[in-house]
N, C-alpha and C positions, 0 to 999 in steps of 0.2 A: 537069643535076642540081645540087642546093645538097646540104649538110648535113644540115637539117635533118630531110628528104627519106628519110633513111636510118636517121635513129629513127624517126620514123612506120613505114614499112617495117620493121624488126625490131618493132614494136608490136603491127601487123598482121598478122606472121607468127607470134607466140611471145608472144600479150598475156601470158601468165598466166609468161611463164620471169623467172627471176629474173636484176632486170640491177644493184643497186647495194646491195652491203651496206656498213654506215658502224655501227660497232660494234653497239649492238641493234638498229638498223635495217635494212630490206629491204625493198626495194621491186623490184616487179613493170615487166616494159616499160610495162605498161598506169601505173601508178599513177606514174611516173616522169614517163611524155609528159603524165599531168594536172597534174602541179604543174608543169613547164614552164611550158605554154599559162597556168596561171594566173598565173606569174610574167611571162611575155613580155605579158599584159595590161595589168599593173599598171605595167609598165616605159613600155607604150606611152603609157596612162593620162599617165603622168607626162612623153611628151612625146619620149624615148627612140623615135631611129629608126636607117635606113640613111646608112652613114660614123659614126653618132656613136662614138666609143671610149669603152668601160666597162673604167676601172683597174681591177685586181682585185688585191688584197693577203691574199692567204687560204692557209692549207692546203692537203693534200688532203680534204676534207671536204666531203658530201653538196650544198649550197647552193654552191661554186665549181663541181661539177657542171652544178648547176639553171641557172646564171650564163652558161655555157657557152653550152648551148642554147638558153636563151632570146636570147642575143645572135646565133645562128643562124637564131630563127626569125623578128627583127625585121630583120635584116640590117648590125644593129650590130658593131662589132670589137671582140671577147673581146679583152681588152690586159692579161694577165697578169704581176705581176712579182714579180721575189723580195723574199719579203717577210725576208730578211736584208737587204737592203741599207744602207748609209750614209744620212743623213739629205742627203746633195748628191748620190748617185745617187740616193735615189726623188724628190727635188725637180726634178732633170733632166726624169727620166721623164715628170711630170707636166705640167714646159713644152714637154717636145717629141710628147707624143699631147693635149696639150688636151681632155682626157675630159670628157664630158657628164655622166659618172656614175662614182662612186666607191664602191665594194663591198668592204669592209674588216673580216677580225676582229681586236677585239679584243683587244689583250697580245703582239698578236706584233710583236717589232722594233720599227722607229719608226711602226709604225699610229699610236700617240699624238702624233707630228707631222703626221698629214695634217690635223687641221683648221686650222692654219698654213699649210701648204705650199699648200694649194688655194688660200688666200686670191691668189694671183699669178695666178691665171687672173681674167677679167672676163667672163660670173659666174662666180664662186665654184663650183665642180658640187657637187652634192647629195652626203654620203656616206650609207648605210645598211651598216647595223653588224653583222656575224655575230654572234654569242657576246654571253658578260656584261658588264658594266660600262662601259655607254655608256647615257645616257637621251635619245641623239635616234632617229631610225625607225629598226626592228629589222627583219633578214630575213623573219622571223614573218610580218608585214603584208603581203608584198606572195604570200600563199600566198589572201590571198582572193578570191574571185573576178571577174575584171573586168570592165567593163562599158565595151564591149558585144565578147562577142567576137572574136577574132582570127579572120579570113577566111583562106582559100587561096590570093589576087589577091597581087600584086606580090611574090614571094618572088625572094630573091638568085640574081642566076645564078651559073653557074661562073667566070664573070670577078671577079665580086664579093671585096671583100675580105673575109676572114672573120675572122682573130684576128691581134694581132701579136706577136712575139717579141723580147723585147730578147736580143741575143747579150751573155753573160757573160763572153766575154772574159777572157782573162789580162793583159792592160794598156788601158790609154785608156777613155775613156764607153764605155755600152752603145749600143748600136747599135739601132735600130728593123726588124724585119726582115716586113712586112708580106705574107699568104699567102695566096690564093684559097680561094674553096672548090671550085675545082678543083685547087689546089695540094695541098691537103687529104686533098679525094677519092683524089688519086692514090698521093699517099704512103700510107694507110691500106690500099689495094689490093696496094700494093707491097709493103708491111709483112707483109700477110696470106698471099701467094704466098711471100717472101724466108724465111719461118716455118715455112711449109706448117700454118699454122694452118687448124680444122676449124669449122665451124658448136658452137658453145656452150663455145668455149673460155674457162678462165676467166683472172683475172689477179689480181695485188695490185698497186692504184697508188701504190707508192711513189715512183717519182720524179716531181719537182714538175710541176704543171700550166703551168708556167710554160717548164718546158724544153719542146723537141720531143719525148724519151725518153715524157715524161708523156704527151703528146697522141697518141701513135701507141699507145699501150696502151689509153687509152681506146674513140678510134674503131675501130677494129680490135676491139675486143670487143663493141663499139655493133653495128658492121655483120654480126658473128656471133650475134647476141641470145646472147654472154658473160654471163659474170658480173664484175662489177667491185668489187673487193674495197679498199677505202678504208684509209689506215693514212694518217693524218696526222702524228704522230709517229712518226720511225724509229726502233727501237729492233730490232735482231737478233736478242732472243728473239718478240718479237711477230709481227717479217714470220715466224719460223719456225713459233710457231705458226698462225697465219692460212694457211699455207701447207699445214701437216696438217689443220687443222681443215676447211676449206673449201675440202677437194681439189683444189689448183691445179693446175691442169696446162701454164703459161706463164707464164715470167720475161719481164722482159725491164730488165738494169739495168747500171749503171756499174759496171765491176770491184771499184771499193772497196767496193760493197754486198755481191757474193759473197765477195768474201774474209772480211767478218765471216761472213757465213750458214754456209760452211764451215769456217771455224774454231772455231764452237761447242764447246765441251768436249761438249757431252751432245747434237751433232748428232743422234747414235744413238737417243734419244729420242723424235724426230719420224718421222711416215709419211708423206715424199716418194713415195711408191711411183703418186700422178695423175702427179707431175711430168715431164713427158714431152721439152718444150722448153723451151729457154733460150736467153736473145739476150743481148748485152752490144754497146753502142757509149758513145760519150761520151769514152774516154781506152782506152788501150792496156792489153790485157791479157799478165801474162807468160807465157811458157812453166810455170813454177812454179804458176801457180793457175789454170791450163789443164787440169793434169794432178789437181787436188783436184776440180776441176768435175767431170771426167769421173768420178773414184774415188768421191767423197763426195754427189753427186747423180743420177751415169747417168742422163746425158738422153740420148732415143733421136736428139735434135735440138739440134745446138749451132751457134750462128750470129753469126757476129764482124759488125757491123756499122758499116760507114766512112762517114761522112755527116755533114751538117752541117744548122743549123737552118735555110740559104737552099736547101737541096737536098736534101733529107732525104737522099737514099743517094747515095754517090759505088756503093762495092763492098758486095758482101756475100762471106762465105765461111762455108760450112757442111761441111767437109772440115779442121778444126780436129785432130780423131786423127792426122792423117799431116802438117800444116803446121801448126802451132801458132803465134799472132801472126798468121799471114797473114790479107790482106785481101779476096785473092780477086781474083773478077772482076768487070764492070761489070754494077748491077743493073738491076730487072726495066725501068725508063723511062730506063736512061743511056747514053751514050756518052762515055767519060776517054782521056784522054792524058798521057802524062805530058811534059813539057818543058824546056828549059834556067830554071834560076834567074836571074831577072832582075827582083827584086822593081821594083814598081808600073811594071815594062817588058817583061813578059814577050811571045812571040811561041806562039800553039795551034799555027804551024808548026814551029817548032824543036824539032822529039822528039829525046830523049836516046837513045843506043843501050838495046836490051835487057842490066839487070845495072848501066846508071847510074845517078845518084839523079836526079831532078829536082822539078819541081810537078807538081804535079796540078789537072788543069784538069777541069772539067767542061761539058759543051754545054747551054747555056740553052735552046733543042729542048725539055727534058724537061717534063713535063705538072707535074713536083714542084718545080720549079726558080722561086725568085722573081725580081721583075723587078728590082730596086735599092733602096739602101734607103733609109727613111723619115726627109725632112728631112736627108741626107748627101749630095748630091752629090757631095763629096768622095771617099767611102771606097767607092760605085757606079761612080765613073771608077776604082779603083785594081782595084777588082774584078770588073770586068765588062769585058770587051775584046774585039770583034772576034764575038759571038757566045756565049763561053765566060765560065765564070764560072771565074778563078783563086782556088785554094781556101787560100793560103798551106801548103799540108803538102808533106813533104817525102817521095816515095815512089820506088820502082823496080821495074820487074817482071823475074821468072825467066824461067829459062828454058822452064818449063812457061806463062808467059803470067801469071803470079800477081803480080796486087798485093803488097805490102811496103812499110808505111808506117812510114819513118823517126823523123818528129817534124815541131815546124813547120819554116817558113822563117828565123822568127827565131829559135829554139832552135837552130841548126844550130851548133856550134863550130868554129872555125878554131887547131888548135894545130902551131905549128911546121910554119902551110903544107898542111897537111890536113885538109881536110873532116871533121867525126866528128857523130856522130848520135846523139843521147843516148836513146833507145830501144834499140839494141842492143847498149849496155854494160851498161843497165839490166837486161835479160834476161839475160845473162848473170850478174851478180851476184844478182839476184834468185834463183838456183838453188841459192846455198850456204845448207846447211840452219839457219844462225844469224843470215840476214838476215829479219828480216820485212817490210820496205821499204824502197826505194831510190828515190831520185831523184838526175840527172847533171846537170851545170851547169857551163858554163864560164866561170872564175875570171880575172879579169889578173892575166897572169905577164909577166915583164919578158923572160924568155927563150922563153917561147914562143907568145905571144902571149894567148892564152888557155889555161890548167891547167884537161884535165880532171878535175872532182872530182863526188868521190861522198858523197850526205848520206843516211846508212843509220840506219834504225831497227834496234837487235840481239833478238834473240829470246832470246839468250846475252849476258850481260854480259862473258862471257871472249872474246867477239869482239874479235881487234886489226887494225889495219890491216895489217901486216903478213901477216896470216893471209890475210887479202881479195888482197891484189898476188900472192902467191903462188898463191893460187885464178885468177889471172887469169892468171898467165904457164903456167898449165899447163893453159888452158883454149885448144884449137884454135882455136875458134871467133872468138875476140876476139886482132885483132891486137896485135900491143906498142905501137903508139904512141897506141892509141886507150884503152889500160887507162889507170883514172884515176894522177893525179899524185899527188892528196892523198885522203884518206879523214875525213869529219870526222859524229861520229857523234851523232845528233840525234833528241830525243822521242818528235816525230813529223814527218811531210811538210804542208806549208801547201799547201791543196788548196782549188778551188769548191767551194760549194756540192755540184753536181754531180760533183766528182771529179774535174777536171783539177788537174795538178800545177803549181804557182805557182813555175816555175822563178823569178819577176824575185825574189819573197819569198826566196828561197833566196842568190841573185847580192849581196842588199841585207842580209843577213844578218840577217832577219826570219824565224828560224826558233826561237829561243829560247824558253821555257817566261816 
């Protein structure tokens, strides 16, 4: 099986259902798979085949769709990136995938330095332009029909590569993280089961096409003939409306998105009442807006998910009412371990007892699991060993058998000789009702090696530190030597793109307004 394989197949099964609204737009399976095949013509036309990588710098909007599949149904690799980047991360990007072809809107970020930046490749690859304000070849043009067309012969197999992923990272380059389309297949399957998602589910894709969160909301409602509901611009009354208007019935996004969604003043406004399931992975959700999800959305289905964009799913947990945070168990294609810390020396035999902290490893076995990554040698030896792909996080299981993920390898603090893990000072602080965010970091201190500190956004400007140390020594839950040292209270938290939290930003005191 390929990809592409599986819109046809929802085409054929559901021509006429609706699979992509993009503000006035809507288009049918049917009328979908035809602008494809007309695009994957024109692309061929121009010479675009199997291995070439097509950069893509776009939105989420209709044409990074089209861009998608047609680079599925040539056997091309969709090579998506953020298109916030620095103008020396996407100049990397472009020397380390050598794209054949460049696919860029318009006004967003540094789009206005690729016809520079490509100049470094020999040749030069073609860009065509989404949007206004560019007068070389427009997306428009490649919607006509091509000649002669695309046959059924040599399509990509499941070994095949399909798109790649740069990892975002919280320090160093991005990473090339190249994924089959069995890779593909399997994690959208996974996705599909891990959800208990139903044939016509629908979805909003807000998060970027460029992360994995993006690409597993897609296919997964591709392989349901879904409906995919386009929001390019995030804005928190929009995903709300988009969400009553076009009876969603599946989330699936980084914590910092439901925390705006829930915290609406005029939530009460909207008719959540499709919304049925919700998934959150990308970063750690707390116990605090755990309990808003379940109050201010009641979803009949809520589902934490642990994974990464070389592996889509380490765990999943759907038992969130009675474990809140937990990670759960190993999902539907995995087998995890967790192990002694021994960064870039780790051993898949050395398990920690049940209730220690260790890594978490996952068995490269799995059908979703990539093989190493692209043009890195380097960071493929550090992460691949023996089998297993070490995932740098930092986890330990209960004694019910349950996942518990601490934070990373390198987040982990050392103060005064003890381990501490800045996720579950986080959670605990995150529950006093005048913090609206928190992030933990640790500081050089002369006496204790590293102070833990806590960088809180107040919801309450009469919030003192003092008031916080005191919430914490009379909190059970959080030992004394792991409550922070200092309290230092700030705007807001320096986060991806995607919502991981920029502990080095924090450490560097690049948190400032």
């Amino acid at each position: 099986m390929n990809l592409i394989e599986f819109l046809w197949r929802s085409r054929d099964r559901y021509p006429l259902a609706e699979a992509l609204v993009d503000e006035e737009i809507r288009w049918t399976y049917q009328e979908l798979t035809e602008r494809v095949e007309r695009v994957a013509e024109n692309l061929a036309q121009r010479g675009l085949g199997p291995d070439d990588h097509v950069l893509v710098v776009m939105s989420n909007r209709r044409e990074n769709i089209i861009v998608y599949w047609a680079c599925q149904r040539l056997g091309a690799i969709y090579t998506p990136v953020n298109f916030r980047m620095s103008e020396s991360e996407l100049a990397y990007c472009i020397q380390d995938a050598q794209p054949r072809l460049i696919v860029a809107e318009g006004g967003l970020g540094t789009t206005h330095k690729l016809p520079v930046l490509r100049e470094s490749l020999d040749p030069p690859p073609p860009i065509i332009w989404v949007g206004e304000g560019n007068d070389t070849e427009s997306f428009d043009s490649l919607y006509q029909p091509g000649q002669p067309p695309l046959g059924s012969d040599n399509l990509p197999s499941q070994f095949h590569p399909a798109i790649m992923l740069y990892t975002a990272g919280t320090t160093g380059r991005p990473k090339g993280v190249p994924r089959t389309h069995g890779n593909e297949i399997s994690a959208a399957v996974a996705h599909i089961i891990q959800n208990r998602y139903q044939m016509m589910e629908s979805t909003v894709a807000i998060m970027p096409l460029y992360h994995t969160m993006g690409m597993r909301s897609v296919l997964a409602t591709t392989f349901l003939n879904g409906k995919l509901v386009l929001l390019p611009r995030y804005d928190p009354d929009m995903l709300a409306e988009s969400i009553a208007r076009e009876r969603i019935s599946a989330l699936y996004l980084v914590p910092t998105l439901f925390y705006d969604l829930v915290n609406l003043r005029h939530i009460d406004q909207f008719d959540f009442h499709a919304l049925d399931k919700i998934g959150y992975a990308g970063a750690a959700m707390t116990t605090a807006l755990t309990a808003q999800c379940f109050e201010r959305l009641s979803p009949q289905i809520f589902v934490n998910h642990f994974g990464s964009s070389e592996v889509y799913t380490f765990t999943v947990c759907s038992w969130l009412n009675r474990k809140p945070t937990c990670a759960g168990r190993p999902g539907f294609h995995e087998q995890v371990r967790i192990v002694e810390i021994i960064p870039g020396a780790g051993d898949p035999r050395a398990l920690v007892k049940p209730g220690s902290p260790g890594e978490v490893i996952v068995h490269l076995s799995s059908p979703e699991a990539f093989q190493g990554y692209w043009n890195r040698p380097d960071a493929t030896a550090r992460a691949l060993r023996d089998g297993w792909y070490f995932t740098g996080d930092v986890a330990f299981q209960d004694e019910d058998g349950d996942l518990w993920v601490q934070g990373r390898v390198d987040d982990m603090m050392i103060s005064g000789g003890e381990n501490i893990h800045p996720l579950e000072v986080e959670d605990v602080l995150s529950r006093h009702p005048k913090v609206a965010e928190v992030a933990v970091a640790g500081m050089p201190n002369p006496k204790w090696g590293q102070a833990v500190t806590a960088f809180v956004v107040r919801l309450d400007p009469s919030l003192t530190a003092e008031e916080l140390d005191q919430y914490c020594l009379a909190n059970t839950a959080l030992a004394d030597f792991k409550r922070p040292r200092q309290y230092i209270f700030v705007p807001e938290i320096p986060k991806s793109p995607v919502g991981k939290i920029l502990r080095r930003k924090l450490r560097a005191g690049d948190y400032l307004p």
